[in-house]
MARPA-537798 format. One record per residue (C-alpha): residue number from 1; x, z, y. Coordinates in steps of 0.02 Angstrom, whole numbers. Layout:
N
{NUM; {X; Z; Y}}
...
This chain:
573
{1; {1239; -654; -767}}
{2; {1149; -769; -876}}
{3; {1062; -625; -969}}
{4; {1000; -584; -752}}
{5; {944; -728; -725}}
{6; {854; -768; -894}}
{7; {758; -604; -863}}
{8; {695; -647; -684}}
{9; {521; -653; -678}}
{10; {381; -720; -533}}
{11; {319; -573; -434}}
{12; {203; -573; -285}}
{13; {293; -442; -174}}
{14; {391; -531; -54}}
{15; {571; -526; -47}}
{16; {711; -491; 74}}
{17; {860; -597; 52}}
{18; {929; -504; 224}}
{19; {962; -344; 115}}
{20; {1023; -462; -23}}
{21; {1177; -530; 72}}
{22; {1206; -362; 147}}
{23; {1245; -295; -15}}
{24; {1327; -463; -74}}
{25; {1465; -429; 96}}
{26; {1493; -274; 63}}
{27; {1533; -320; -126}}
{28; {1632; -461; -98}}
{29; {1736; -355; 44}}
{30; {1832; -272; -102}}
{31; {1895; -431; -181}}
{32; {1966; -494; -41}}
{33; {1930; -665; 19}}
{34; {1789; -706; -95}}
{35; {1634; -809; -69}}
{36; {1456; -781; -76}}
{37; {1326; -897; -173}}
{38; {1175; -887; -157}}
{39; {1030; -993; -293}}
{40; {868; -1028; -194}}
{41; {753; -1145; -121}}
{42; {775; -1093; 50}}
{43; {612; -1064; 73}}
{44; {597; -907; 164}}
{45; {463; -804; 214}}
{46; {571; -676; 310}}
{47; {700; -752; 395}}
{48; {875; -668; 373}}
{49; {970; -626; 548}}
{50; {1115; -510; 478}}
{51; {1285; -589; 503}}
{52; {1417; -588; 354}}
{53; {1604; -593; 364}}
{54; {1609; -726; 207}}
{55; {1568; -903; 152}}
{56; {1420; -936; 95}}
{57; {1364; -1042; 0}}
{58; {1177; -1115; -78}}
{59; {1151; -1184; -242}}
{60; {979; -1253; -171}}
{61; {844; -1235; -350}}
{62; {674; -1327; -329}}
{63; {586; -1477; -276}}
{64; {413; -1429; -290}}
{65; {304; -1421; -169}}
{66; {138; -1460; -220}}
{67; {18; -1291; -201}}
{68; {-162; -1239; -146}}
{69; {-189; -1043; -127}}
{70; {-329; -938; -74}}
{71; {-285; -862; 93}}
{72; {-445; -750; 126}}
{73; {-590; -689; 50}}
{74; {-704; -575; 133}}
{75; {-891; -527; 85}}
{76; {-1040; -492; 216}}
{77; {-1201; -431; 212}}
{78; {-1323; -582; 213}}
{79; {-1449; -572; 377}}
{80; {-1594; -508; 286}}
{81; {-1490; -366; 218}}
{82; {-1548; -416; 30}}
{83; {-1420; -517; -38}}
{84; {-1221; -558; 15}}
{85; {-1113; -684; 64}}
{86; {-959; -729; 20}}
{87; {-830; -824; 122}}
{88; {-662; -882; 46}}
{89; {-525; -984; 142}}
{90; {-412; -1123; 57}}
{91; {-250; -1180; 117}}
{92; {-175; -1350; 58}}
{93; {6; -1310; 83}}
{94; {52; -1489; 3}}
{95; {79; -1642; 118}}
{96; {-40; -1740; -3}}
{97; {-236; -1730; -24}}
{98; {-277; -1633; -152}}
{99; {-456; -1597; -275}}
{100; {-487; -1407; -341}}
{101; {-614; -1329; -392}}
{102; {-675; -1163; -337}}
{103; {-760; -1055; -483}}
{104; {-851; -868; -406}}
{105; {-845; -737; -520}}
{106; {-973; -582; -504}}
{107; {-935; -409; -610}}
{108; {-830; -539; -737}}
{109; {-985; -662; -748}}
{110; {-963; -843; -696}}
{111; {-1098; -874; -535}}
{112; {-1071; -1032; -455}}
{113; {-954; -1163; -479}}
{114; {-874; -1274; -308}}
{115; {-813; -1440; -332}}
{116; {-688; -1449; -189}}
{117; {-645; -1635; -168}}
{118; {-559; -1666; -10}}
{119; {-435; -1548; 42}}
{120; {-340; -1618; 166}}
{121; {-150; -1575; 177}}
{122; {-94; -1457; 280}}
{123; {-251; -1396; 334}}
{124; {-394; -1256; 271}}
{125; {-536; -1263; 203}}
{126; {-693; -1114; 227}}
{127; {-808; -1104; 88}}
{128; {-980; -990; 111}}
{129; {-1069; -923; -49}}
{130; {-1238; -859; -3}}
{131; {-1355; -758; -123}}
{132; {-1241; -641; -201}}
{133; {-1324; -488; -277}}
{134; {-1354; -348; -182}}
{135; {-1295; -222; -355}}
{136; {-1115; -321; -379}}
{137; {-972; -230; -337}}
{138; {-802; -351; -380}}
{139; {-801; -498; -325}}
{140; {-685; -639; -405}}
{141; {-627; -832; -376}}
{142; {-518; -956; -433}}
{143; {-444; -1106; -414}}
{144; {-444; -1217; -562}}
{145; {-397; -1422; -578}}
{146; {-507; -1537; -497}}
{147; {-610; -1687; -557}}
{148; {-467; -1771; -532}}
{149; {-404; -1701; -695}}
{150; {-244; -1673; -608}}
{151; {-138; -1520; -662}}
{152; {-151; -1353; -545}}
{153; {-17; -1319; -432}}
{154; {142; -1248; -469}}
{155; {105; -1093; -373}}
{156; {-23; -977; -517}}
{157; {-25; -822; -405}}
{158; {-121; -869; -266}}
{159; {-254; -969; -371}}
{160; {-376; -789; -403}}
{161; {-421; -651; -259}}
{162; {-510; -501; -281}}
{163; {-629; -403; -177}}
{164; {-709; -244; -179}}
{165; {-890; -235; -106}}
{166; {-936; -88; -37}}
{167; {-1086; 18; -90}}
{168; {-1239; 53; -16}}
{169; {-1234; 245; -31}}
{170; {-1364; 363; 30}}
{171; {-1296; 496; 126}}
{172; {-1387; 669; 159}}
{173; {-1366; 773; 326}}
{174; {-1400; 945; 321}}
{175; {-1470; 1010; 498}}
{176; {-1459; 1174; 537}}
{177; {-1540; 1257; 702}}
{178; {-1709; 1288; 791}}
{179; {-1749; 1102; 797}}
{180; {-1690; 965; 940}}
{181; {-1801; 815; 938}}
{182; {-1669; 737; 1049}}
{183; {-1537; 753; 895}}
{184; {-1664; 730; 760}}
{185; {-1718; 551; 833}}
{186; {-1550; 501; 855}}
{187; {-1469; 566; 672}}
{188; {-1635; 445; 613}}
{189; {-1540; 292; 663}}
{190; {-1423; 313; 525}}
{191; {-1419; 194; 414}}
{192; {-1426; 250; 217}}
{193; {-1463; 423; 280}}
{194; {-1587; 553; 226}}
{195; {-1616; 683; 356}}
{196; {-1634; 876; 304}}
{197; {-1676; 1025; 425}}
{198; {-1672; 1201; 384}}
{199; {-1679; 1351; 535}}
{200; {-1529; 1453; 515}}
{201; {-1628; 1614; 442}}
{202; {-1669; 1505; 311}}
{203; {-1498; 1429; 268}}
{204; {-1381; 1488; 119}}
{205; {-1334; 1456; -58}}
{206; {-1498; 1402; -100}}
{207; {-1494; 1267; 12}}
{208; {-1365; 1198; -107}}
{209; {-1227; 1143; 32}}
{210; {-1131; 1073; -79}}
{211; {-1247; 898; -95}}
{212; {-1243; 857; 72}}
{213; {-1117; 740; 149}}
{214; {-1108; 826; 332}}
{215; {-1200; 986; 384}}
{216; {-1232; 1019; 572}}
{217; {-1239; 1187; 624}}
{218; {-1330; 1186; 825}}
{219; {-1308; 1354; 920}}
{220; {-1266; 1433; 734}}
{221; {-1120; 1461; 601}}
{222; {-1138; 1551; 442}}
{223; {-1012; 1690; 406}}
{224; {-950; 1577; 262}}
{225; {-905; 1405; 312}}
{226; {-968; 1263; 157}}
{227; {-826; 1158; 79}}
{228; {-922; 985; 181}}
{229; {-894; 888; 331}}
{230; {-957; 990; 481}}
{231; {-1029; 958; 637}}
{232; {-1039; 1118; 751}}
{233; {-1131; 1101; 924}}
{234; {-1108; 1244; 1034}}
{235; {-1032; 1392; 938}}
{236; {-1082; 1542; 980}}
{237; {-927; 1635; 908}}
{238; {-757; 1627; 858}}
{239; {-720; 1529; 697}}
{240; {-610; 1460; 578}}
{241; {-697; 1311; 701}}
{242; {-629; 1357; 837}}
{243; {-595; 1480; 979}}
{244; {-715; 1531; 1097}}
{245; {-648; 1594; 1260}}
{246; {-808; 1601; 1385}}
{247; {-941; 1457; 1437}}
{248; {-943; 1328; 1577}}
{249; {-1046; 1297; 1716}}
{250; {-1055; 1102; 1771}}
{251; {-912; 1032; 1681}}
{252; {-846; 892; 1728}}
{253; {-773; 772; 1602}}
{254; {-586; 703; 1611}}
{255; {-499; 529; 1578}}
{256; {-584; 474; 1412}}
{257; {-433; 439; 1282}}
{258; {-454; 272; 1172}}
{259; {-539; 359; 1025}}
{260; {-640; 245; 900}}
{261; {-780; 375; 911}}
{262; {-804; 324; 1091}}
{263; {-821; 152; 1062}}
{264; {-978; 45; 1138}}
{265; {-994; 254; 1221}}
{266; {-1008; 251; 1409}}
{267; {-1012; 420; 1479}}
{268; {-993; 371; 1661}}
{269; {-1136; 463; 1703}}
{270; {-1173; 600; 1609}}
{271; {-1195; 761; 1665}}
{272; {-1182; 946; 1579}}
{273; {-1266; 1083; 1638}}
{274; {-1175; 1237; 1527}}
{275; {-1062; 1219; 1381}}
{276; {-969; 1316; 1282}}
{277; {-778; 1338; 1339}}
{278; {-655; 1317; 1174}}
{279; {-486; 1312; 1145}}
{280; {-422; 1158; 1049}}
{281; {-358; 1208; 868}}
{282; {-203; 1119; 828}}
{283; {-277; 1021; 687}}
{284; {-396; 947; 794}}
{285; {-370; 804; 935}}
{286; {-500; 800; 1114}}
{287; {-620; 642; 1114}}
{288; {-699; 709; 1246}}
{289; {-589; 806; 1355}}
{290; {-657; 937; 1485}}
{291; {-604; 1035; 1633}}
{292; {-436; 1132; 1628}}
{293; {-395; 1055; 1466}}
{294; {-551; 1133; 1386}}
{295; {-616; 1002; 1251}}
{296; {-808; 958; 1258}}
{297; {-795; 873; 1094}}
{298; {-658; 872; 969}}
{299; {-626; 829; 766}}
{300; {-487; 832; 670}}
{301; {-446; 857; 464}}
{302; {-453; 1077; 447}}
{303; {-397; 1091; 276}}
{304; {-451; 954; 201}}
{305; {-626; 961; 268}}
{306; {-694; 831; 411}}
{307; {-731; 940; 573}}
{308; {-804; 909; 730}}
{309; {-843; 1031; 876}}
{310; {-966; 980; 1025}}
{311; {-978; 1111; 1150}}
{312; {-1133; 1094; 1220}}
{313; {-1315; 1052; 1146}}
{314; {-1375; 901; 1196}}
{315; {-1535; 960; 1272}}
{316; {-1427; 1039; 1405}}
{317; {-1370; 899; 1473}}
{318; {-1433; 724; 1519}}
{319; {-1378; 623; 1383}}
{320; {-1515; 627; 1254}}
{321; {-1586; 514; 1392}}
{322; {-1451; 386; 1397}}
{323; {-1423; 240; 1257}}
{324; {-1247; 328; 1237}}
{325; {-1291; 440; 1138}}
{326; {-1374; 372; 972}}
{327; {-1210; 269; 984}}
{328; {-1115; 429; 979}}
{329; {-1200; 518; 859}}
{330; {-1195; 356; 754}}
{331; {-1001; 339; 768}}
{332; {-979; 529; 748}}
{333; {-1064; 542; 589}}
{334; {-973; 388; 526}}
{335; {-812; 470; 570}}
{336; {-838; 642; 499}}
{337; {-950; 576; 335}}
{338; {-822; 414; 303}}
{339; {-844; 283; 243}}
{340; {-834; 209; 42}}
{341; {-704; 307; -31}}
{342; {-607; 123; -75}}
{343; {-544; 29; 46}}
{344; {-631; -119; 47}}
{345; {-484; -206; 134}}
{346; {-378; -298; 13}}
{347; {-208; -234; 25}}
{348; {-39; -329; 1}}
{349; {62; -302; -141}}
{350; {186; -154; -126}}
{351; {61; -77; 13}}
{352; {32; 95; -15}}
{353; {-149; 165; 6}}
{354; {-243; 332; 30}}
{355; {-365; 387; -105}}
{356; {-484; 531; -68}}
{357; {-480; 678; -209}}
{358; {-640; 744; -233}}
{359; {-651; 938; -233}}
{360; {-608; 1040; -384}}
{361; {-477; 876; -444}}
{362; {-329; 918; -515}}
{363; {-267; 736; -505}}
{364; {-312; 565; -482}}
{365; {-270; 416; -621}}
{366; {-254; 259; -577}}
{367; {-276; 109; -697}}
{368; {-176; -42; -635}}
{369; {-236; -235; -653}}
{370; {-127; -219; -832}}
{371; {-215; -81; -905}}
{372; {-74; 34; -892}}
{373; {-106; 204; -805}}
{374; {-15; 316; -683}}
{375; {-81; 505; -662}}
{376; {-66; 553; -468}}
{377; {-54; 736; -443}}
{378; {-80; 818; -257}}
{379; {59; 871; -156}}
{380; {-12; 1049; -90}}
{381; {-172; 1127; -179}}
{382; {-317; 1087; -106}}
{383; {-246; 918; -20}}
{384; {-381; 785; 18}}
{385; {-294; 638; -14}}
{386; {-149; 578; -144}}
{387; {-41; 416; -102}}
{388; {-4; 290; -219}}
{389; {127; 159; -196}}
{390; {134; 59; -353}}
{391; {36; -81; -299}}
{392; {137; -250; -345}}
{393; {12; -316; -467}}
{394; {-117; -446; -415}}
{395; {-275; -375; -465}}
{396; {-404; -223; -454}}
{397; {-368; -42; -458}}
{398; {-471; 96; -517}}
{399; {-442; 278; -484}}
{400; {-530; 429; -562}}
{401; {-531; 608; -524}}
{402; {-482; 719; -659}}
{403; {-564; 874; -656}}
{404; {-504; 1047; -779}}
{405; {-677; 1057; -836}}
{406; {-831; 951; -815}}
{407; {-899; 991; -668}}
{408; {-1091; 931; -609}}
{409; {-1119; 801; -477}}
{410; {-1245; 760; -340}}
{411; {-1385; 730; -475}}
{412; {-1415; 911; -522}}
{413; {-1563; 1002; -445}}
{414; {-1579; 951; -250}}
{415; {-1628; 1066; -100}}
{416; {-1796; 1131; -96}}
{417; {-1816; 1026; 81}}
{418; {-1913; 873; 148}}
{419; {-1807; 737; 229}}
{420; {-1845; 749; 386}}
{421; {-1816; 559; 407}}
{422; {-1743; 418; 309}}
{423; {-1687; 258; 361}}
{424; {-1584; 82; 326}}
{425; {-1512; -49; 389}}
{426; {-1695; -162; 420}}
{427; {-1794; -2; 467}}
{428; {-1826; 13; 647}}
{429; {-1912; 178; 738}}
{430; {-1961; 219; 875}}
{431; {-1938; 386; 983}}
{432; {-2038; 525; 950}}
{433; {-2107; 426; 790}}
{434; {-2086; 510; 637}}
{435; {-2024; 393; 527}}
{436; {-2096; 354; 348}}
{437; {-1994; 348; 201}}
{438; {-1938; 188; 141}}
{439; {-1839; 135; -18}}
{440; {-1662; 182; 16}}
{441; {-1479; 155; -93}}
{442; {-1494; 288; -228}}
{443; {-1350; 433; -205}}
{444; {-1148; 399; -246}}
{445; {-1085; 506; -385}}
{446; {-938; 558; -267}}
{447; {-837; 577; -432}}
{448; {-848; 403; -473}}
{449; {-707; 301; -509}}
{450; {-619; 217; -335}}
{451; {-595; 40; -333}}
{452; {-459; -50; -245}}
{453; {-405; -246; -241}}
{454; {-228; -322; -203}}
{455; {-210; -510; -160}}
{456; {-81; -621; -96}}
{457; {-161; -678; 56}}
{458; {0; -740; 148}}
{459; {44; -889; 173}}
{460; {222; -898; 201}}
{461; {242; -845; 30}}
{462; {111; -986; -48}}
{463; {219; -1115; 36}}
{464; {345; -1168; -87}}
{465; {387; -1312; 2}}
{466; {590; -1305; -10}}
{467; {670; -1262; 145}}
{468; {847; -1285; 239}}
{469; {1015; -1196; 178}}
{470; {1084; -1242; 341}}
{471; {980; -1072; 382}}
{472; {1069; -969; 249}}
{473; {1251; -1047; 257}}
{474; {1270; -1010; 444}}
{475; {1249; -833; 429}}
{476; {1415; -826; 337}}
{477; {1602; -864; 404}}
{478; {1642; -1044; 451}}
{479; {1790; -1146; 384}}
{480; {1959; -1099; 496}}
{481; {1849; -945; 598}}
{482; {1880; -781; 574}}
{483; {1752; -644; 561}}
{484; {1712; -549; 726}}
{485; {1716; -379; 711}}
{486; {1549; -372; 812}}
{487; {1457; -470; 676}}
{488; {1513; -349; 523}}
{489; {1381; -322; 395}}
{490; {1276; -162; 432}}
{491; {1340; -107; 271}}
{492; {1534; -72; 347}}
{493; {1550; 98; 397}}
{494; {1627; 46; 565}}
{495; {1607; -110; 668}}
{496; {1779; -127; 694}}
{497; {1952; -56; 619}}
{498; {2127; -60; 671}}
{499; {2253; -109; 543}}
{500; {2383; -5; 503}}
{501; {2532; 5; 358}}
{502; {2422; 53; 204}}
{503; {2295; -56; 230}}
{504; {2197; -224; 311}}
{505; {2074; -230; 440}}
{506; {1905; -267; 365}}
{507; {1875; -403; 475}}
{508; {2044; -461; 450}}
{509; {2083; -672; 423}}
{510; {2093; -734; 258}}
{511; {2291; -751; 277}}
{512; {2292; -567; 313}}
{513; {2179; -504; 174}}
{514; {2252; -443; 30}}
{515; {2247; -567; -135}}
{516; {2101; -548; -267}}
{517; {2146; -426; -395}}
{518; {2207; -501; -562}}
{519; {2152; -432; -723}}
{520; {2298; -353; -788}}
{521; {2245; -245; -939}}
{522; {2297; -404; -1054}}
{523; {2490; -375; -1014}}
{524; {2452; -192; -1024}}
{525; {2385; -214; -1204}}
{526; {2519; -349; -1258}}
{527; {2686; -204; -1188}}
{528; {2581; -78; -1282}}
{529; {2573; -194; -1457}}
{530; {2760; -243; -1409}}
{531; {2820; -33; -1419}}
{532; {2683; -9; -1560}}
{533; {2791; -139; -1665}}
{534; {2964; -77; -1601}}
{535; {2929; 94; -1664}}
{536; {2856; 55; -1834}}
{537; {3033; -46; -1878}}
{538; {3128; 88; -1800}}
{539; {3020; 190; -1927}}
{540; {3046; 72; -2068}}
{541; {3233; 7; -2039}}
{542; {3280; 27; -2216}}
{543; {3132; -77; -2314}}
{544; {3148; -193; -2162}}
{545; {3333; -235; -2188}}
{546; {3292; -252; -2373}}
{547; {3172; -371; -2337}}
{548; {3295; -481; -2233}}
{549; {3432; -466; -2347}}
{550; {3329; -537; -2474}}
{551; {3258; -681; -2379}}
{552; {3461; -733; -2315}}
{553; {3502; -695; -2502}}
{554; {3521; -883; -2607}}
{555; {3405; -910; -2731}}
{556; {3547; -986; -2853}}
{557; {3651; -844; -2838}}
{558; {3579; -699; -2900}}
{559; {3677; -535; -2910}}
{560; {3722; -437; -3053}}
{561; {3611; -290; -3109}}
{562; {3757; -191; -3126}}
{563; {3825; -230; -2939}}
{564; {3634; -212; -2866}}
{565; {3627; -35; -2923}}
{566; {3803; 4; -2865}}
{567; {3775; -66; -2700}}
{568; {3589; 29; -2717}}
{569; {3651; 181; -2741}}
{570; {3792; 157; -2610}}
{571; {3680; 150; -2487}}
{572; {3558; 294; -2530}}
{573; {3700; 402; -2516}}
């Protein structure tokens, strides 16, 4: 036991002590009426509610409660879309003032220093860092002492956060069809997006599909589908897309469901002349549902690959004309093209988390805050994603693809095409403009390693504060009560047992229980040593009565040689 709790160490995942005295009831059920003690502070970030048939008892262990802990970081885009800001929360969980200071890291390099002097207990404190460079990509702070020259708090894990800032990629959309001004002036809007169009006699491998991020096909699909995100507006055919079953005249459109891609999307009044009438694939879910259960627009995850399927062009219908629809184009872009592969979240520790596989990986390694590595490898072939659970260090992640040969990436040789339109964030154009081309975020090797932060941004856990046993020791059996059998441990196989001749109810008084089990293999050993030593004089009888004639034998009487040999040889015979 001492050897357990010499080798406890401090870890940020937070604990359950519910499934802790679970397993201590159901131990201490087969010794009878035993106890249950339990070393902690009491300070308890999950409450326990589970009800034990045994006393318990605390051996409450700390008095410290002195801690400051960053509770939220989060970085923003700055207003003129140049530089970034950061914005970082502090929590005094002591009942005293307190003086930190706040130190901003940027890619590992030291960038401003905050001399936090009044940080008043039990309260937070929001601290904005404005002109962080547009190229960093972790962002780290800390809490050191103060000017004070006070030492830190006793709390080391919550004095650094992490976070990941996304990057400003440049996506390319591939266009395919006779040309719709209507689509082509909303797709503009993008931001970070190069426009390409191409008319379908015109489209195949030399278009090189593979470097584009989402390719619409508009009244057209290729006899061989590309391994991208695809946006198909009115198919004219059956697909690996979709069904098509016949064409609509007027549809209406049904109850909207509560799909992120129609948010800030009011389609109240728009109206479609003729669409195309499709079945909806089973990989796919309706966002915008149509008459008799046939979808006007749906997406879903085919294989692997990002799909959507409108059913009608734009054109024929009203709403290229209505402010809906640059905001749905917008958000259905964003949903097939993604995001940064990273989440740019932090996560807790022990949350697992999704990272993309780029195509052709075999695997994915991840290197973890220590520098040790874990090699991911997908469930199915050909799986988009992998799922990695081992996240209970504090600290940034990285994951790379591993590929079984080096394979090129989005830098080779381009499409022989001019971007129809390219945009960002500060460009604004106007309808039926075309657009000049400004300085956008150069291209994403989509290879490149994924980045991924975990912090301990709770503060239940930062609190150290020590807390009540009275919480802990009521859970178990009080003095002169007996258990109920309604508040067994969830660990008994049955809430409640009758007693019969071999055996004790389990929630049986402590008069009825049976008594602790002795250790008994010392009077085992001690009868064995006792028949050992019986047999070995039962073996040697004759040297042994020797031996105790000689020791009863005087010392001033000695025998006779003569007489010794006679009685010697007496005996041998």
């Amino acid at each position: 036991m001492r050897a357990a709790i010499e080798g406890i160490t401090i870890s940020p995942s937070t604990g359950d002590l519910g499934d802790a005295l679970n397993l201590a009831n159901a131990l201490a059920a087969r010794v009878g009426d035993a106890e249950i003690l339990v070393a902690t502070d009491a300070a308890l970030a999950i409450k326990p509610a589970t009800r034990l048939d045994h006393k318990v008892s605390v051996l409450q262990v700390g008095r410290e409660r002195r801690n400051q802990a960053i509770v939220a970081l989060a970085v923003r885009p700055a207003p003129s879309g140049v530089t970034r800001s950061v914005f970082v929360s502090i929590a005094n969980l002591d009942i005293e003032p307190a003086q930190r200071q706040l130190q901003i890291y940027v890619d590992s390099i030291l960038r401003e220093v905050k001399d936090l002097n009044a940080l008043e207990p039990q309260t937070r404190t929001e601290v904005i860092i404005d002109d962080i460079p547009r190229g960093a990509s972790v962002i780290e702070v800390r809490l050191t002492a103060g000017k004070d020259g006070k030492q830190a708090d006793a709390l080391a894990l919550d004095d650094r956060a992490w976070a990941i800032v996304p990057p400003d990629r440049l996506r390319r959309v591939l266009l395919v069809g006779a040309g719709d001004p209507y689509l082509e002036t909303a797709l503009s809007y993008l931001p970070n997006t190069e426009l390409y169009g191409v008319t379908p006699d015109k489209y195949g491998p030399a278009t090189h599909p593979e470097l584009f991020d989402l390719i619409i096909f508009e009244g057209y699909l290729p006899a061989e589908l590309p391994r991208a995100a695809i946006l198909a507006i009115a198919p004219p055919a059956t697909s690996a897309l979709g069904e098509v079953i016949g064409s609509l005249i007027d549809p209406g459109i049904a109850t909207l469901p509560d799909d992120p891609i129609l948010k800030y999307v009011d389609l109240s009044s728009v109206h479609v002349g003729k669409a195309t009438k499709l079945a909806l694939p089973a990989w796919a879910r309706s966002v915008i549902p149509g008459p008799a259960g046939a979808p006007l627009l749906y997406v879903g995850d085919r294989a692997g690959q990002r799909t959507g399927v409108m059913a009608f062009l734009p054109r024929n219908s009203d709403l290229p004309l209505q402010i809906a629809f640059p905001v749905l184009m917008a958000n259905l872009a964003g949903e097939l093209m993604g995001g940064s592969a990273a989440p740019t979240e932090a996560l807790s520790p022990g949350d697992p988390v999704t990272i993309p596989m780029p195509a052709g990986a075999t695997a994915i390694t991840v290197t973890r805050p220590d520098e040790s590595t874990v090699e991911l490898a997908p469930a199915t072939a050909g799986a988009a994603s992998v799922a990695f659970s081992q996240t209970d260090l504090l600290g940034v992640y990285s994951a790379s693809p591993v590929f079984p040969a080096a394979t090129p990436g989005p830098s080779g040789a381009g499409p022989s095409l001019t971007p129809i339109a390219t945009a960002t964030p500060g460009t604004t154009l106007a309808p039926g403009a075309t657009p000049t081309p400004v300085p956008t975020a150069g291209p994403v090797d989509p290879n490149a390693p994924v980045r991924f932060a975990v912090d301990l941004f709770d503060p239940s856990e930062s609190n150290i504060a020590p807390g009540s046993p009275a919480s802990i020791t009521t859970l178990g059996r009080q003095p002169g009560a007996s258990a109920s059998p309604g508040a067994s441990a969830p660990a008994r196989p049955s809430a409640s047992v009758e007693p019969s001749a071999s055996g004790v109810a389990g929630g049986a008084t402590a008069e009825q229980r049976p008594a602790a089990r002795d250790e008994l293999w010392v009077v085992i050993v001690l009868i064995v040593l006792a028949v050992l030593l019986a047999e070995w004089l039962v073996y040697h009888r004759d040297a042994v009565t020797r031996l105790w004639r000689g020791i009863r034998r005087r010392p001033a009487e000695p025998a006779a040689p003569g007489v010794a040999q006679r009685a010697t040889s007496k005996t041998n015979r």
